[in-house]
C-alpha positions as CSV (number, residue, x, y, z in Angstrom):
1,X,136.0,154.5,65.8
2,X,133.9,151.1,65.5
3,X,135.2,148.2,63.9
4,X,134.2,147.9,60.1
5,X,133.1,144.4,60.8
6,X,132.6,144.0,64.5
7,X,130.8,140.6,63.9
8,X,132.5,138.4,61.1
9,X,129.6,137.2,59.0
10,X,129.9,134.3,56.7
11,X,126.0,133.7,55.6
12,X,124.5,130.8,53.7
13,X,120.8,130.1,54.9
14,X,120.5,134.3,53.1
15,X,121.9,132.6,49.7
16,X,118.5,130.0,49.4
17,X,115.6,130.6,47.6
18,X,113.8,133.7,49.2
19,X,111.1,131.3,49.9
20,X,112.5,129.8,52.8
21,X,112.0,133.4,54.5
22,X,111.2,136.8,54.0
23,X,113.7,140.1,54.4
24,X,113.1,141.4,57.3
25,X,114.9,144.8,59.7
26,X,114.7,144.6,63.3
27,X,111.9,147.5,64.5
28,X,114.0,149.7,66.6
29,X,113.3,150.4,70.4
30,X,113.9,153.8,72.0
31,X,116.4,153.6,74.7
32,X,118.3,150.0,75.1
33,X,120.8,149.1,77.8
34,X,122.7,146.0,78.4
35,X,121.6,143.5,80.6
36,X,124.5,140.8,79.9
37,X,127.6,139.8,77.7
38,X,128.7,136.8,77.5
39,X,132.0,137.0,77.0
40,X,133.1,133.1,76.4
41,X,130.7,132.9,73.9
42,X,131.6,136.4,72.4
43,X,135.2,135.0,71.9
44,X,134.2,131.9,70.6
45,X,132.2,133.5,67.5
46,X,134.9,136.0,67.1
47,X,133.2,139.1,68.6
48,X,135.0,141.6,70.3
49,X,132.7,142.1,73.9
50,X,133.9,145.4,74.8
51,X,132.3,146.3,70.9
52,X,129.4,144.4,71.8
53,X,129.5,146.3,75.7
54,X,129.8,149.4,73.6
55,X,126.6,151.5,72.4
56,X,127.1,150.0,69.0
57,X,127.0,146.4,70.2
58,X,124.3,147.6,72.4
59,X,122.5,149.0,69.6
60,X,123.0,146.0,67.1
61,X,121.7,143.8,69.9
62,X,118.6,145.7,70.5
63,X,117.8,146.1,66.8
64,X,118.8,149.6,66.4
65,X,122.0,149.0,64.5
66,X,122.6,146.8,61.9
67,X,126.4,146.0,61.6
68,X,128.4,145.4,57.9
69,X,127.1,141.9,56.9
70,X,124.2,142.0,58.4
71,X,121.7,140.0,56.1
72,X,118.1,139.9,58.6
73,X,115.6,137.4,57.9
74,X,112.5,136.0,59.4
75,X,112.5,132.0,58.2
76,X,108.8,130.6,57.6
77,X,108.2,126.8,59.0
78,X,104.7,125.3,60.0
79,X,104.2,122.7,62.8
80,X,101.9,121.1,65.4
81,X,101.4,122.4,68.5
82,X,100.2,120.5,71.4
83,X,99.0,117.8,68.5
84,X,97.4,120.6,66.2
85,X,98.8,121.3,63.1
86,X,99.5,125.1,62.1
87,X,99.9,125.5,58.2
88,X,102.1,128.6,58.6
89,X,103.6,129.9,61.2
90,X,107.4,131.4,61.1
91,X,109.6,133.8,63.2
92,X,107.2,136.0,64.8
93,X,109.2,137.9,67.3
94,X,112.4,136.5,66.1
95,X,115.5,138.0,63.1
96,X,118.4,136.0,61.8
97,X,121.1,138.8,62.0
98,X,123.2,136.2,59.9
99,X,126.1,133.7,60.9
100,X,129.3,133.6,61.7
101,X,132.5,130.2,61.8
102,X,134.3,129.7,64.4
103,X,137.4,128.6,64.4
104,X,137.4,125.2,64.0
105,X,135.0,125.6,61.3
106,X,131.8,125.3,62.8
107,X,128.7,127.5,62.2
108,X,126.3,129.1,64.4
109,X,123.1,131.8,63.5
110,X,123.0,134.8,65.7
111,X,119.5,135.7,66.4
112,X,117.6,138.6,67.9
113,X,114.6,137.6,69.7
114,X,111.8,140.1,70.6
115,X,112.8,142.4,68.0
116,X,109.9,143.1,66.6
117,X,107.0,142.5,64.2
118,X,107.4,140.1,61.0
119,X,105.6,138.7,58.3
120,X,104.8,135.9,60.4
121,X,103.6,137.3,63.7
122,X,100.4,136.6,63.4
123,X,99.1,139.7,65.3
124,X,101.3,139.9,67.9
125,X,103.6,142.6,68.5
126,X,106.8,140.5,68.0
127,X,108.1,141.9,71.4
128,X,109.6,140.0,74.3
129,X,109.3,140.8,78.1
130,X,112.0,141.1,80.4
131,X,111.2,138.1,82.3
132,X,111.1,135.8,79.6
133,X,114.2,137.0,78.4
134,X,116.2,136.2,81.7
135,X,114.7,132.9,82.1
136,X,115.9,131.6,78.9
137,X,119.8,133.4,79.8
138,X,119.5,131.8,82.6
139,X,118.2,128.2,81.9
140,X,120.2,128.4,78.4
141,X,123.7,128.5,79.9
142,X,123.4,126.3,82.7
143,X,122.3,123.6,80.2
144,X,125.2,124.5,78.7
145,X,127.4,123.8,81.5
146,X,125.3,121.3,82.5
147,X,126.6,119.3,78.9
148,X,123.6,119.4,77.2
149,X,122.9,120.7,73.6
150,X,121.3,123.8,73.5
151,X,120.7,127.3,71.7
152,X,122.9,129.4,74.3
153,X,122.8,133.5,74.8
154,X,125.1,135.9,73.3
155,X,123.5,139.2,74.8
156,X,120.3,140.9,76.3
157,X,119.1,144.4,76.7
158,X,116.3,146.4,77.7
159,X,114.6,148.3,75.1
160,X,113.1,150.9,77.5
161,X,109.6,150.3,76.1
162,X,106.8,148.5,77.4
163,X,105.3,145.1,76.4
164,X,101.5,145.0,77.2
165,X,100.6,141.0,77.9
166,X,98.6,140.7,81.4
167,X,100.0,143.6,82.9
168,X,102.7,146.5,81.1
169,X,105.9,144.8,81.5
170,X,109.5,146.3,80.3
171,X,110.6,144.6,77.4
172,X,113.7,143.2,76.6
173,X,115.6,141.5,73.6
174,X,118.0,138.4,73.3
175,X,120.9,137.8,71.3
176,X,120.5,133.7,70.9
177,X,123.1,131.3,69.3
178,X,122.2,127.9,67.6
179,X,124.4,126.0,65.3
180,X,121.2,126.2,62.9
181,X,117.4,127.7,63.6
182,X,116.2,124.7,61.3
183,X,113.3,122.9,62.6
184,X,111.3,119.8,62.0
185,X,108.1,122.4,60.9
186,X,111.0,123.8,57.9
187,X,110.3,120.5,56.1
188,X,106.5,120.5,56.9
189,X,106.0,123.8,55.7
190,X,107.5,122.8,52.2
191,X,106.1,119.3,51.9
192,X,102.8,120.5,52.8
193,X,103.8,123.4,50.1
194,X,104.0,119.9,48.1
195,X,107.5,121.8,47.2
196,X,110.0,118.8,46.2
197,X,112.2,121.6,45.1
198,X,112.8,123.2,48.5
199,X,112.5,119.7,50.1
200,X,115.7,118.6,48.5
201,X,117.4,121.4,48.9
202,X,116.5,121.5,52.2
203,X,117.8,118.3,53.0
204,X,121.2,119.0,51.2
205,X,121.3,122.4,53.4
206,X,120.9,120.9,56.6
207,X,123.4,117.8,55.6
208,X,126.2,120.2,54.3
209,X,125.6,122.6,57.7
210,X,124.9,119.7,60.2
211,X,126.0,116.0,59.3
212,X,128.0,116.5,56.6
213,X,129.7,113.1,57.1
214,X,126.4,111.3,55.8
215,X,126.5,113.0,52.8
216,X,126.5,111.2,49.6
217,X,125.3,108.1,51.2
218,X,123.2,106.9,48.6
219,X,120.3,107.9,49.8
220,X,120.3,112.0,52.1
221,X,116.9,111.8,52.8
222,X,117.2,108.8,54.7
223,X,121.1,109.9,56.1
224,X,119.5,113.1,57.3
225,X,116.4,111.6,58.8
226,X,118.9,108.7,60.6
227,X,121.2,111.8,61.8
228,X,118.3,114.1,63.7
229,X,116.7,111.2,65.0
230,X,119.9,110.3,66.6
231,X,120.4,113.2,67.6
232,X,117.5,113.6,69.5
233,X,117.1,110.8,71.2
234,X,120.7,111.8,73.1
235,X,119.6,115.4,73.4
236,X,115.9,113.9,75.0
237,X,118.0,111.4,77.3
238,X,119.9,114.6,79.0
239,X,116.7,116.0,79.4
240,X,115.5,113.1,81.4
241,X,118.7,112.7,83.2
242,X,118.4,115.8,84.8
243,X,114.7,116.2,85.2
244,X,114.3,118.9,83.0
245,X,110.9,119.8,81.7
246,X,110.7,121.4,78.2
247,X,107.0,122.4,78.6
248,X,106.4,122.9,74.3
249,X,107.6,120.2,72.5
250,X,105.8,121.4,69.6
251,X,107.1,120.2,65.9
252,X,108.4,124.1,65.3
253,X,110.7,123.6,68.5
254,X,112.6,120.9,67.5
255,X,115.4,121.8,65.7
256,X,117.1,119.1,63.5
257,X,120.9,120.0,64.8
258,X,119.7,118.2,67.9
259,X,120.1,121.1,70.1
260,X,117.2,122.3,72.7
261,X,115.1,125.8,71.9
262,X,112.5,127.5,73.2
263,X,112.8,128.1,76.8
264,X,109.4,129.2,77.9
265,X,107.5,127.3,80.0
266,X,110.3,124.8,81.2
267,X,111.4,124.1,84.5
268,X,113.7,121.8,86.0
269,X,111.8,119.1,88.9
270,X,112.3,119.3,92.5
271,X,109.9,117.2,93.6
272,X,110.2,113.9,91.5
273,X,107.2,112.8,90.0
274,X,106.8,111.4,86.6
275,X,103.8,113.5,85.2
276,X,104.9,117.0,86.3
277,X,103.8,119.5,84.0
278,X,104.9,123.3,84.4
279,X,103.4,124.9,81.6
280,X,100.4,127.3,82.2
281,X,98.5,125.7,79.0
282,X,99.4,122.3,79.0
283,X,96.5,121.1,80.3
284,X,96.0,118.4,79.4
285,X,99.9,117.5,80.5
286,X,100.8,116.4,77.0
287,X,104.3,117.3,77.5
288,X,104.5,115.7,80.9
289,X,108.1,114.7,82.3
290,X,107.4,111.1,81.8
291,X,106.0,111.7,78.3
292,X,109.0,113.6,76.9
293,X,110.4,110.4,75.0
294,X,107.7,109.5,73.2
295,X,106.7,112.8,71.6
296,X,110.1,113.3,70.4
297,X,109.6,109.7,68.4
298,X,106.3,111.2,67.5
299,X,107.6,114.5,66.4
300,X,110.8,112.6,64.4
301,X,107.8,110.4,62.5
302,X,106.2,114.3,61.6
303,X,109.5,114.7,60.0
304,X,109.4,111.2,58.3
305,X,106.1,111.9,57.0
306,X,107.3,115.4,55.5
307,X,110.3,113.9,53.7
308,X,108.5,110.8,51.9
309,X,108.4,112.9,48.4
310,X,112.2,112.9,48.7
311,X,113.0,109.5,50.3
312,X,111.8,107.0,47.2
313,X,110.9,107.2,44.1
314,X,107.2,105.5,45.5
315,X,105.5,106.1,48.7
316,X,105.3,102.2,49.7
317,X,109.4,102.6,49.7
318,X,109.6,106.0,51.4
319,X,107.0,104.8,54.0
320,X,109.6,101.6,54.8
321,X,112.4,103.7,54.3
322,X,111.0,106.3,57.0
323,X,109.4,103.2,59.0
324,X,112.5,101.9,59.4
325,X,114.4,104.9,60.7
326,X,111.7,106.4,63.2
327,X,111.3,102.7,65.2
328,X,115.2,103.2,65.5
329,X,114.4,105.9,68.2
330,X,113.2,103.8,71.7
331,X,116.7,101.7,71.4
332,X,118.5,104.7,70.6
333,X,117.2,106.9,73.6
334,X,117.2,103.5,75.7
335,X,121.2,103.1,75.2
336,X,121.9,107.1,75.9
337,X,119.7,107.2,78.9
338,X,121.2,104.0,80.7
339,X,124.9,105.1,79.6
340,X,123.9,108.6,81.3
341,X,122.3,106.3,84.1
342,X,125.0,104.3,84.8
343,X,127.0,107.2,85.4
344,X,124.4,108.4,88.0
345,X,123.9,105.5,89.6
346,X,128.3,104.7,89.8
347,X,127.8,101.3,88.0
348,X,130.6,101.0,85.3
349,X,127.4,99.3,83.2
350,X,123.4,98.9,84.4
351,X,122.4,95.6,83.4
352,X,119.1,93.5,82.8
353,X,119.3,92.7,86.0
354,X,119.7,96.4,87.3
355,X,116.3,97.5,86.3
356,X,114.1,96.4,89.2
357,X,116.8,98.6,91.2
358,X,116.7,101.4,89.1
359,X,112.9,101.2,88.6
360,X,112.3,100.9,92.1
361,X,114.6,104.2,93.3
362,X,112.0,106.1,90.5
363,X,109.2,104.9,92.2
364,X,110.5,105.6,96.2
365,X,111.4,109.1,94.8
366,X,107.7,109.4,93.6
367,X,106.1,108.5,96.2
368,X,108.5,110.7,98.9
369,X,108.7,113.2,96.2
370,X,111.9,113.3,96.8
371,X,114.2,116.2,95.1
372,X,115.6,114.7,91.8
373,X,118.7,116.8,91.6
374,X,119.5,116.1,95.5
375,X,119.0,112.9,95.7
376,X,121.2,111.6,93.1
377,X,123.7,114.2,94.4
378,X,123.5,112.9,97.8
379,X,124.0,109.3,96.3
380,X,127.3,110.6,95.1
381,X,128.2,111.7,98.6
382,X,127.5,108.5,99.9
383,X,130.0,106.6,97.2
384,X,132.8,107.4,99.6
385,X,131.4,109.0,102.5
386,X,134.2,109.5,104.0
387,X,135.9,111.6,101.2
388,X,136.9,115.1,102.5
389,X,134.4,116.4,99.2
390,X,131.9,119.1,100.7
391,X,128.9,117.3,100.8
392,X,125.0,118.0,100.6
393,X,123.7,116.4,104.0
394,X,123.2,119.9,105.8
395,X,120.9,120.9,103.2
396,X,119.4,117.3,102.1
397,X,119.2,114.0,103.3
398,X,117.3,111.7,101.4
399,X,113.5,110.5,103.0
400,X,114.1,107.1,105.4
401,X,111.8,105.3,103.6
402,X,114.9,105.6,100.6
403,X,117.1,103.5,103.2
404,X,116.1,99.7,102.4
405,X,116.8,100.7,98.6
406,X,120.2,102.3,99.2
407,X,121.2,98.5,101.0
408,X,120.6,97.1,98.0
409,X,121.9,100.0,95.9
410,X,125.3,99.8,97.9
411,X,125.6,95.7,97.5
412,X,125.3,96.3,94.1
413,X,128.3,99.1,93.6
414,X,130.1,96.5,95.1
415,X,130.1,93.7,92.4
416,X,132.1,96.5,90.6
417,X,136.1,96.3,90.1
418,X,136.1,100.6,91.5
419,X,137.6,102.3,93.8
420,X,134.6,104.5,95.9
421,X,137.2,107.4,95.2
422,X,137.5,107.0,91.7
423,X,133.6,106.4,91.7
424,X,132.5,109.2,93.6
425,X,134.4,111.9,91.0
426,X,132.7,110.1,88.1
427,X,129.4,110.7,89.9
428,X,129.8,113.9,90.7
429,X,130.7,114.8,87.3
430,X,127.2,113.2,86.5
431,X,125.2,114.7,89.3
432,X,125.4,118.3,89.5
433,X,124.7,120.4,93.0
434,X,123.4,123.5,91.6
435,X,120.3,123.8,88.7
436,X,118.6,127.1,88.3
437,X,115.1,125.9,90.4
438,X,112.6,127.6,89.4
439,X,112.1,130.0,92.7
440,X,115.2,130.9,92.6
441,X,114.6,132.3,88.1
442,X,111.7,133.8,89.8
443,X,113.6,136.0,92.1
444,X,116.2,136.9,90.0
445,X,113.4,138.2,87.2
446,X,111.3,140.0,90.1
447,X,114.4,141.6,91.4
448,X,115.5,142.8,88.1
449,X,112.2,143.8,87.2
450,X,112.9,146.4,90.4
451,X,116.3,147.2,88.6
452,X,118.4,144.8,90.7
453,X,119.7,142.7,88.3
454,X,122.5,140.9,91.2
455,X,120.7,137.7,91.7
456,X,120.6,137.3,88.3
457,X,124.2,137.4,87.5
458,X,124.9,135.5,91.0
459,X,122.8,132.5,89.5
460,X,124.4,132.4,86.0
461,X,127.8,132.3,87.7
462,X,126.7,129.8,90.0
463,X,125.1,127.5,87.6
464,X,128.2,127.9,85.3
465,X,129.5,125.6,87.7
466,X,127.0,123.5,88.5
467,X,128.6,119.8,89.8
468,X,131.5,121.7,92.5
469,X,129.5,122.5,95.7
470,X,130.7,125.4,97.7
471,X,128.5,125.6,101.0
472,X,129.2,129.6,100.9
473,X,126.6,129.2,98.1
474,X,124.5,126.5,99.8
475,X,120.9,128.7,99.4
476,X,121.4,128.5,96.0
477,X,121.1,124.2,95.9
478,X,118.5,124.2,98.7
479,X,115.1,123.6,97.2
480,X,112.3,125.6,97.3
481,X,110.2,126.4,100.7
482,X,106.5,125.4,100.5
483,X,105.9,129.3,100.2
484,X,108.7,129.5,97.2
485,X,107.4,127.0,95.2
486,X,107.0,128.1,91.6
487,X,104.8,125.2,90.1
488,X,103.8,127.0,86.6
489,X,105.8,128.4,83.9
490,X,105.0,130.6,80.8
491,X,106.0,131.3,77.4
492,X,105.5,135.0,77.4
493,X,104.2,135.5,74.1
């Protein structure tokens, strides 16, 4: 017999006004099967996976099944994207099955994406296809284990229905986790709403659920906008730090816990080069590599903008107040990206007088193109080369004209009071070996589009571990061939 209450529910974001969403059932597909369980995660939230292996998890996952607790929503938000501003907009292929605590006390929404039509789809059929699906399983737990905040996958299925886009594709749906599905378009929506109401309960929400240490600050307007700008400006340095490419850093994709969503058209670099672009509509390479900074800022001053009815009394003080915090952001991002770099680079601290070095290994890399991941691997390698660590030079070597630059680099590692053992563990730690590439997604989605869905699992195991290198698994951390290049990426809407 199945559990009474196979997932243990604890719902707030269902107790706010019904504004803030509209009721909404998964629409039920005709014969699922699972793709994946993640068990770790499973455990963690305090789901059983052999229930959620089982054809009721199966079923719950897929939309067919809702289990005891079960409270489904689709949450409304507006937001800019790519600079255009969308009045409404909302979870269009997207439920909130409801939450669950952990443990140690900490909340998480479970969500079912390509589920179905909602209030909010806008036309579209609110279904997902396999190969989006995959990608963001993929990409979403190896940024896990990677360290980086992110939404993460619970479960996926295939529905055993077709998604028409370009072509018929089989469709699929995925059971995503995030310690909140709040977004920086949540607050536009309202204040554009001119809703004060739902603004400060908003803020409350979000403080209660996400920062609760900055409550009754004085001011939680301010305390909130201080926290998520924080936030994100870590969460945009690990980006950067890895070379990872969001591809739609639209306002509605930003979510104020300071975790990353939305894995469509992202990618991680091989090549290095500071305006790469993957996504097939960002023409106009808005949301470039090298540009990723900056539109968060511009994004958190959307959110500053949204809150002024709630930050003063008048709008010359909530304009200061909101001033104020949003120029915070460039030293904020600055100090996480050169702690993260120092760690890269083996220097106990980059200095002032570190930057011509650092700026000018960017600028070799760029002009070699040089693979980011490798290269900062291979400098790890060379911290002690003579450490009996498997190492990536039958696989990479970095481009000669890199040489002169390493010299200096080298000189400089030794003005610091380390051992190269000691050194070359901390580096490795910060330079991982294995990074789902893009060719490699690509295969794994093509082969289980053919029902072999082995190089899929291969590369979520393989990336679960993604800074020990194993040679068995050395096709896996080679980069692309010239014929295996994937250099465009798509959201699958």
């Amino acid at each position: 017999m199945a559990s009474q209450h196979p997932i243990p529910f604890n719902n707030t974001f269902a107790r706010m006004p019904d504004y803030f969403y509209s009721l909404q059932a998964p629409t039920a597909v005709s014969t699922p099967e699972s793709l994946a369980i993640n068990h770790d995660l499973a455990i963690t939230l305090g789901i059983d996976p052999d229930w959620l292996a089982s054809p009721e998890g199966i079923a719950t996952v897929a939309g067919n099944y809702l289990p005891a607790g079960a409270e489904p929503l689709a949450s409304v938000y507006a937001g800019h994207q790519f600079g255009s501003y969308n009045p409404q907009l909302g979870d269009g292929r997207a439920i909130l099955l409801g939450e669950v605590s952990t443990a140690s006390g900490h909340r998480y929404d479970i969500q079912l994406k390509g589920s179905g039509p909602t209030p909010y789809s806008r036309g579209g059929d609110g279904r997902s296809p396999l190969g989006p699906v995959l990608r963001e399983y993929i990409v979403s737990e190896a940024m896990f284990a990677l360290g980086v905040p992110t939404t993460r996958a619970l479960a996926a299925v295939t529905t055993g229905d077709q998604v028409v886009r370009e072509t018929l594709q089989p469709g699929a749906v995925l059971a995503r986790v995030a310690s909140s599905h709040l977004r920086v378009g949540t607050f536009q929506y309202f204040s554009a709403q001119k809703n004060v109401d739902a603004l400060r309960s908003l803020v409350g929400y979000t403080l209660q659920r996400h920062f609760p240490d900055a409550l009754n600050s004085g001011n939680d307007a301010q305390a909130l906008l201080r926290c998520v700008i924080k936030a994100q400006a870590e969460l945009i340095a690990h980006w950067q730090l890895l070379g990872f490419v969001h591809g739609v850093m639209n306002t509605d994709n930003m979510l104020l816990c300071g975790e990353t969503v939305d894995y469509g058209p992202c990618a991680f670099m091989e090549s290095f080069h500071p305006d790469t672009v993957f996504s097939s509509i960002d023409q106009g390479r808005r949301y470039a590599y090298r540009n990723q900074p900056g539109i968060a800022q511009w994004n958190l001053a959307c959110l500053a903008q949204a809150v002024l009815p709630v930050l003063a009394d008048n709008e010359e003080a909530a304009v200061a107040i909101a001033q104020e915090a949003v120029d915070q952001f460039p030293g904020l991002f600055m100090e996480a990206h050169n702690r993260g770099l120092s760690r890269k680079l083996g220097l106990i601290e980059a200095t002032d007088e570190d930057t011509a070095l650092i700026e000018d290994l960017f600028s070799l890399m760029a002009e070699a193109k040089a693979d980011f991941t490798l290269t900062f691997r291979h400098l790890a390698d060379l911290a002690a080369p003579d450490s009996d660590s498997a190492k990536v030079g039958k696989i990479y070597t970095p481009p000669q004209s890199l040489a002169p630059w390493l010299a200096r680099w080298q000189e400089r590692l030794a003005a610091d009071d380390v051992s190269p053992a000691d050194r070359q563990q901390s580096m490795y730690r910060a330079n991982p070996v294995f990074i789902p590439r893009n060719h490699l997604v690509a295969q794994a989605i093509s082969a289980a589009e053919d029902g072999d869905l082995e190089p899929f699992h291969t590369l979520i195991a393989r990336t679960a571990q993604p800074f020990t290198y194993d040679e068995a698994d050395q096709p896996l951390a080679t980069p692309a061939q010239a014929d295996e290049e994937v250099r465009q990426t798509f959201c699958g809407t």
